[in-house]
VEXDREN-2710 file (C-alpha; in Angstrom, 1 decimal):
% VEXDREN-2710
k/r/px/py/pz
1/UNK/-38.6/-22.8/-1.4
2/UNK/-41.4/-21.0/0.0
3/UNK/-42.5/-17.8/-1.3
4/UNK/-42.6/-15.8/1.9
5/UNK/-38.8/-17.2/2.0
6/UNK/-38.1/-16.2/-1.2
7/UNK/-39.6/-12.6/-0.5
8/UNK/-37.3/-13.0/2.5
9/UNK/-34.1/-13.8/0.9
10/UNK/-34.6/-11.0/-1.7
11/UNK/-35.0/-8.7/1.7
12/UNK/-31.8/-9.9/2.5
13/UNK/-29.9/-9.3/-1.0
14/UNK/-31.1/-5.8/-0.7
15/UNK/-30.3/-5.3/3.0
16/UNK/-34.1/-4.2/4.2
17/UNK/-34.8/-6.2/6.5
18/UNK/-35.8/-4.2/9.5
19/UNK/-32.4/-4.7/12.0
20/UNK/-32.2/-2.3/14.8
21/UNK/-29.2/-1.1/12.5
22/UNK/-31.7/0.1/9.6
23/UNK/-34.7/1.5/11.5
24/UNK/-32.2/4.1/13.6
25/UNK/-31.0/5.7/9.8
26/UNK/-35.0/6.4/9.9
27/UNK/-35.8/6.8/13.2
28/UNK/-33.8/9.2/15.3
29/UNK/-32.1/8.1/19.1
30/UNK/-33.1/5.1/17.9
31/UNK/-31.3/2.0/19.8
32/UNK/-28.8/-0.8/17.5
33/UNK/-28.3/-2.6/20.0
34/UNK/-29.3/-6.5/19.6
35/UNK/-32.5/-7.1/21.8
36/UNK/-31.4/-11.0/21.8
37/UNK/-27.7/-10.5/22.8
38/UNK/-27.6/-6.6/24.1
39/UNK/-23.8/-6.6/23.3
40/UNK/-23.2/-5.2/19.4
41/UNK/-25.3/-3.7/16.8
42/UNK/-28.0/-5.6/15.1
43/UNK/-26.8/-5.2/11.6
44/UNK/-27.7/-7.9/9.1
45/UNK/-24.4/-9.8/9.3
46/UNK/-25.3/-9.8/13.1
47/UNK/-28.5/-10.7/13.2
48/UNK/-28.2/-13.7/10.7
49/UNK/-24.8/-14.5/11.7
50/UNK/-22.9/-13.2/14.2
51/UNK/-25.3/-13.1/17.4
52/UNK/-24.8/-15.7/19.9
53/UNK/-28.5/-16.9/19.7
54/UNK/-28.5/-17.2/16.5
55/UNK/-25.2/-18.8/15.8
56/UNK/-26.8/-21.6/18.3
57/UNK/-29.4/-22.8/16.0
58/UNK/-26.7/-22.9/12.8
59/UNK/-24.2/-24.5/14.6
60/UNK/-27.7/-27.1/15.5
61/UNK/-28.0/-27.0/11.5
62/UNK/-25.0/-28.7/10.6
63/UNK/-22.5/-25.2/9.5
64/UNK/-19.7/-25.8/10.5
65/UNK/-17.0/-23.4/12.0
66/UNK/-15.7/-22.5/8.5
67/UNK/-18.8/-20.8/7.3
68/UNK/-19.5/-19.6/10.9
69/UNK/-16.0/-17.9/12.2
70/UNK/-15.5/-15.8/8.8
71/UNK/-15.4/-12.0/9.4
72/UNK/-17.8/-9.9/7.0
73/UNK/-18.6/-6.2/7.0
74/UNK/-21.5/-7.2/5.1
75/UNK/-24.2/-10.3/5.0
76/UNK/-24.4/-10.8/1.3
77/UNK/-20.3/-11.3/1.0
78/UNK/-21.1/-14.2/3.5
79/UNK/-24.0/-15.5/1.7
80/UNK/-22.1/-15.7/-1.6
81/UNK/-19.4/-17.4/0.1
82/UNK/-21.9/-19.9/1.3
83/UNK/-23.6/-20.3/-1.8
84/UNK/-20.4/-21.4/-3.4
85/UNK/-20.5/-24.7/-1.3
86/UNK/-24.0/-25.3/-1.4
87/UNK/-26.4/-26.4/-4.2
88/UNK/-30.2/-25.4/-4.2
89/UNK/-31.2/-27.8/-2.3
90/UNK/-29.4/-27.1/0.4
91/UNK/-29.3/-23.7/0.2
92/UNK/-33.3/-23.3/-0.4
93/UNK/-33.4/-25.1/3.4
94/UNK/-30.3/-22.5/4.6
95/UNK/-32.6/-19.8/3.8
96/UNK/-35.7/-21.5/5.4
97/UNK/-33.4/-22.2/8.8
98/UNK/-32.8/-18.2/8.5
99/UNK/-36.0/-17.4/7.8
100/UNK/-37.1/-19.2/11.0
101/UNK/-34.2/-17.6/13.3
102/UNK/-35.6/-14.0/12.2
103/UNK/-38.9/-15.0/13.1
104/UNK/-37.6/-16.4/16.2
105/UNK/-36.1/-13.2/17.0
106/UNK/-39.6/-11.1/16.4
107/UNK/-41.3/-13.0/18.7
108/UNK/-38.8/-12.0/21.0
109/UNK/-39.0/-8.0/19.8
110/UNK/-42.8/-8.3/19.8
111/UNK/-43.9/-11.2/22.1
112/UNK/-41.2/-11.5/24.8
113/UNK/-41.4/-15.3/24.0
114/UNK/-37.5/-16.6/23.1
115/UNK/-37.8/-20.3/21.8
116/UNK/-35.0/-22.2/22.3
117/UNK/-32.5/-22.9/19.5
118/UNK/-33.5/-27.0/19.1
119/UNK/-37.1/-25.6/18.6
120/UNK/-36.1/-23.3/16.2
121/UNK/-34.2/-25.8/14.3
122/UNK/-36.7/-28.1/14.5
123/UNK/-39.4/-25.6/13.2
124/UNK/-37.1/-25.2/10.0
125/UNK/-37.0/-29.2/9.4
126/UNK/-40.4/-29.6/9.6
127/UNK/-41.2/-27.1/6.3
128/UNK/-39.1/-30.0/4.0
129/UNK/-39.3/-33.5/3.8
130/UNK/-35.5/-33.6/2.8
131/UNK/-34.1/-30.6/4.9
132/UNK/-30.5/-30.4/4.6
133/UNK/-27.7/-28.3/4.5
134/UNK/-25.0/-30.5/3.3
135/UNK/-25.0/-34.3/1.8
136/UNK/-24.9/-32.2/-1.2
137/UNK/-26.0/-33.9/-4.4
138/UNK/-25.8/-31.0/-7.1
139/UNK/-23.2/-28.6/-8.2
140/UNK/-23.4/-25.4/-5.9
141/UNK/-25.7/-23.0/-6.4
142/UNK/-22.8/-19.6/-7.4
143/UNK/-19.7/-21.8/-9.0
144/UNK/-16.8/-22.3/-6.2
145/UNK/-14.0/-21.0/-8.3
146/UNK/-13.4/-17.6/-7.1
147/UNK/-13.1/-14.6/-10.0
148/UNK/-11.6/-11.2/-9.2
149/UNK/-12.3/-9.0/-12.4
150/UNK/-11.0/-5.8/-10.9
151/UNK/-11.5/-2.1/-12.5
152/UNK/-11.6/-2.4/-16.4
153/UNK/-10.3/0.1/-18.3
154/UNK/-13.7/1.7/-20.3
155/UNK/-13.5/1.5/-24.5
156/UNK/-11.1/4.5/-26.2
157/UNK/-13.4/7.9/-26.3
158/UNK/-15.4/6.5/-23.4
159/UNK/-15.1/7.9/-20.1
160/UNK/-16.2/6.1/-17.2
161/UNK/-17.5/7.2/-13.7
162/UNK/-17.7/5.3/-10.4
163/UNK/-19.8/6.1/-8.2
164/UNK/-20.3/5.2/-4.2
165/UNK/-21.7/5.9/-1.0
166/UNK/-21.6/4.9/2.5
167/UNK/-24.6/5.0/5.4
168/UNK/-22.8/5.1/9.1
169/UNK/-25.8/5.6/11.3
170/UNK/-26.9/8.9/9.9
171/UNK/-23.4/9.9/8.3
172/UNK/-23.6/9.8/4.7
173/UNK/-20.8/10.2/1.9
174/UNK/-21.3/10.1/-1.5
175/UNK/-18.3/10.0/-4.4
176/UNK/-18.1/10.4/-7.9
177/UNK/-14.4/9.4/-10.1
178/UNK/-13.8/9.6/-13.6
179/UNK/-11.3/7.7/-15.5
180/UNK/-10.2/7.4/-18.9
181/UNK/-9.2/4.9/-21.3
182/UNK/-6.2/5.0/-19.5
183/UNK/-6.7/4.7/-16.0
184/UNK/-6.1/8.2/-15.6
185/UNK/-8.2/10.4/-13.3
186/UNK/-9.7/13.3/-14.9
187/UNK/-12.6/14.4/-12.5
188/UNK/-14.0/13.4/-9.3
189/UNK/-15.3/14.8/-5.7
190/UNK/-17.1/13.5/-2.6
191/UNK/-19.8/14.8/-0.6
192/UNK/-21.0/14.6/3.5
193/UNK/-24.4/15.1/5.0
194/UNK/-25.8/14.2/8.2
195/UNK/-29.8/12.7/8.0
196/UNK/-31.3/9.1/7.8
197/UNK/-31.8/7.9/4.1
198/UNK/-31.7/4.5/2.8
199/UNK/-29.0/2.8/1.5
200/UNK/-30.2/2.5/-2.2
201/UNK/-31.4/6.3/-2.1
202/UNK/-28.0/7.3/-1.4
203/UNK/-26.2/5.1/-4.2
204/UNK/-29.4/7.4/-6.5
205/UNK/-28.0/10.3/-5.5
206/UNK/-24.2/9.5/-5.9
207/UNK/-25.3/8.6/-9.2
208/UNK/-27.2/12.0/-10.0
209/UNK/-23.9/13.8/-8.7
210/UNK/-21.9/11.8/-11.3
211/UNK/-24.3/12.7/-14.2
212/UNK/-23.8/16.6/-13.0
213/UNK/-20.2/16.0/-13.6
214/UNK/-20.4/14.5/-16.8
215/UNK/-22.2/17.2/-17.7
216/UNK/-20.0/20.0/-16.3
217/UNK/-17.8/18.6/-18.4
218/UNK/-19.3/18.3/-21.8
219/UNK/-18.5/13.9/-21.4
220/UNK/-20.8/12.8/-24.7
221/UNK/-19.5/9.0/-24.2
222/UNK/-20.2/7.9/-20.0
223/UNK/-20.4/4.4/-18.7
224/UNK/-21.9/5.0/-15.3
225/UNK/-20.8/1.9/-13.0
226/UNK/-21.8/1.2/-9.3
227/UNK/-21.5/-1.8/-7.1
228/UNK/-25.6/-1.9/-6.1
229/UNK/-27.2/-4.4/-8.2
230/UNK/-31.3/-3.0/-7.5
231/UNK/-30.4/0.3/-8.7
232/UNK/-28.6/-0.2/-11.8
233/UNK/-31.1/-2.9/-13.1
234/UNK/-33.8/-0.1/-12.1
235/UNK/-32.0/2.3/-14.7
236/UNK/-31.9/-0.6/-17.0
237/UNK/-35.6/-1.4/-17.1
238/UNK/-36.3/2.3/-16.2
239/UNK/-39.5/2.0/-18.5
240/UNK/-41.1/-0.6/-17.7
241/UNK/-40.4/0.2/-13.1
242/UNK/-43.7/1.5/-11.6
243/UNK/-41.8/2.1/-8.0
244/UNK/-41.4/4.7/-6.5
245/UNK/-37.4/4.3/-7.2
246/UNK/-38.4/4.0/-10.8
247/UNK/-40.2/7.5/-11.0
248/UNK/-37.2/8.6/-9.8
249/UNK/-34.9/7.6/-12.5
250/UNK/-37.1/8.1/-14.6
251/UNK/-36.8/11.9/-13.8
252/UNK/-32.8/11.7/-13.1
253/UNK/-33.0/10.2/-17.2
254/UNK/-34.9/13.1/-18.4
255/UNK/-31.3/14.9/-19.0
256/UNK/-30.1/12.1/-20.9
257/UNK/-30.3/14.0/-24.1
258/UNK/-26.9/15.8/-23.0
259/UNK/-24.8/12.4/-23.6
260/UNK/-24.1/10.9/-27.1
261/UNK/-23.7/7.3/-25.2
262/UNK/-24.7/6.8/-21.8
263/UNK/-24.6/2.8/-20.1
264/UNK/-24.8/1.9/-16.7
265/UNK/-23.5/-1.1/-15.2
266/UNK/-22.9/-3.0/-12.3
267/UNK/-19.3/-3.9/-10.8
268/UNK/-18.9/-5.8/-7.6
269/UNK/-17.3/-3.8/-4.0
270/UNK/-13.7/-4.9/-4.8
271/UNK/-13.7/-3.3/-8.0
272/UNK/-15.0/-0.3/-6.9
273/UNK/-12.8/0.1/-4.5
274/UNK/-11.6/3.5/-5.3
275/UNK/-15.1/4.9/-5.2
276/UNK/-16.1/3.0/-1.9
277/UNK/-12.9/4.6/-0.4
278/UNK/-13.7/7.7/-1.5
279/UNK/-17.1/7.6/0.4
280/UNK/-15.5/6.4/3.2
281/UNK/-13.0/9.4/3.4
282/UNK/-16.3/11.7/3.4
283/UNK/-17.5/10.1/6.4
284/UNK/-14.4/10.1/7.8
285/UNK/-13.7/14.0/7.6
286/UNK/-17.2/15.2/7.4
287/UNK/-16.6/17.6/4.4
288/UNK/-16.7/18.5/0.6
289/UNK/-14.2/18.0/-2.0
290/UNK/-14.0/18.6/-6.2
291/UNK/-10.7/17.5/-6.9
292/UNK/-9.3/17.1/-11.2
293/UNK/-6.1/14.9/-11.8
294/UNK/-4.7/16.4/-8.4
295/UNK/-6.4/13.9/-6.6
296/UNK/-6.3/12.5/-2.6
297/UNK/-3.3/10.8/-1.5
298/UNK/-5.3/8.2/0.2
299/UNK/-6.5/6.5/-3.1
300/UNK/-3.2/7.0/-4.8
301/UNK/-2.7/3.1/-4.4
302/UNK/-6.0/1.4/-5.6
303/UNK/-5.7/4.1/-8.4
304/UNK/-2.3/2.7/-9.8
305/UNK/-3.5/-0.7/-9.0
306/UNK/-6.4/0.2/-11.9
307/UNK/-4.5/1.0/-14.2
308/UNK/-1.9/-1.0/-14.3
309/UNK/-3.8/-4.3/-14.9
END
């Protein structure tokens, strides 16, 4: 694979690439609309999947409806379902082909040249001597069989603390929940504002707001958990991260010394459900609330679902 792909599928793992959806959290009256189709939001599952245009040149590149007519809130549930078919090969050219159709797409934005879909595709092939997407000759690159680990219980004397948040345009929430050993709530809130921040900032702060509450009340045994991969590795290699999200930990760590025990790890969106519904709810009613065990009716279920397995 290229580098500058590789740079590019990273982008795409982390969700900054620069849709019309992301620039308006920065930028305010800021348009989503798609400049190629003018009918939905550019988000990243949209631009890479969902538009029209694009969807032309992957139907070109051999996908065929069962990767193509799958719904998904977000583009790296449908990459991961993809890369459970496809082995490097093949999924090292998938990238290149999207990699082409974003390009495509800026020369539209920038140039307001729109090459046709063949041309794109063709563009794509040229980059390999062996571009395919299928005719698949090693296993796939994330194993096909499908693993749902749910919400695990933390270790006796250990409490642990979800955390969450959700960017809608410039509606943020952010939620903290702690369990015990048992499943039981103990703690928790959720919190609204209204400004443009980036996704991965917002998950920062969510965690922040959790530490506070561990601290509030005298935890000395945490296990912080959240479902965004870049910012719990940056608290893992904290020392050794020169970015600007790295100074930042850095300074949310300094209070460490309060907590006997203190890990931090990551959990996939299904099994942080409770939090992600949570931050939803914020959004949702545009306020504040600290809650203890008596907590909101609308996460009764996934609660009892947690602690029963």
């Amino acid at each position: 694979m290229l580098p500058k792909v590789k740079v590019f599928s990273w982008r795409i793992g982390h969700d900054i690439l620069p849709t019309y959806a992301n620039i308006a959290r920065i930028r305010h009256n800021f348009s989503t609309t798609c400049p190629r189709c003018k009918n939905n939001e550019e988000s990243l599952i949209h631009a890479l999947k969902d538009c029209p245009k694009v969807r032309e040149t992957l139907t070109i590149g051999c996908l065929n409806n069962r990767f193509l007519d799958g719904s998904y809130s977000r583009c790296i549930d449908w990459l991961e379902y993809i890369l459970r078919e496809l082995d490097s090969k093949a999924a090292a050219d998938f990238f290149t082909l999207l990699w082409n159709c974003w390009n495509n797409k800026n020369k539209l934005v920038f140039q307001g040249n729109d090459d046709p879909a063949r041309m794109v595709w063709e563009r794509a092939h040229t980059l390999s001597n062996d571009f395919r997407v299928f005719n698949l000759n090693d296993p796939p690159v994330i194993p096909p069989i499908l693993m749902y680990k749910g919400w695990k219980k933390p270790p006796k004397d250990f409490i642990k603390i979800n955390v969450d948040a959700t960017v809608s345009n410039r509606d943020n929430g952010y939620d903290v929940i702690a369990r015990d050993a048992d499943g039981f709530v103990i703690d928790g809130s959720y919190a609204y504002d209204n400004k443009a921040i980036d996704v991965v900032w917002e998950k920062l702060k969510a965690v922040t707001i959790g530490m506070k509450l561990a601290a509030s009340l005298n935890l000395t045994k945490i296990i912080m958990e959240s479902d965004n991969a870049n910012l719990i590795n940056t608290f893992k290699n904290r020392d050794k991260d020169v970015t600007i999200l790295g100074c930042c930990v850095k300074q949310e760590c300094m209070d460490f010394n309060k907590f006997e025990t203190i890990q931090f790890n990551w959990t996939d969106r299904k099994s942080n459900s409770v939090a992600h519904l949570l931050s939803k709810i914020a959004v949702k009613n545009r306020c504040d609330l600290t809650f203890d065990m008596d907590y909101p009716m609308e996460i009764h279920d996934a609660i009892i679902k947690d602690a029963i397995k």
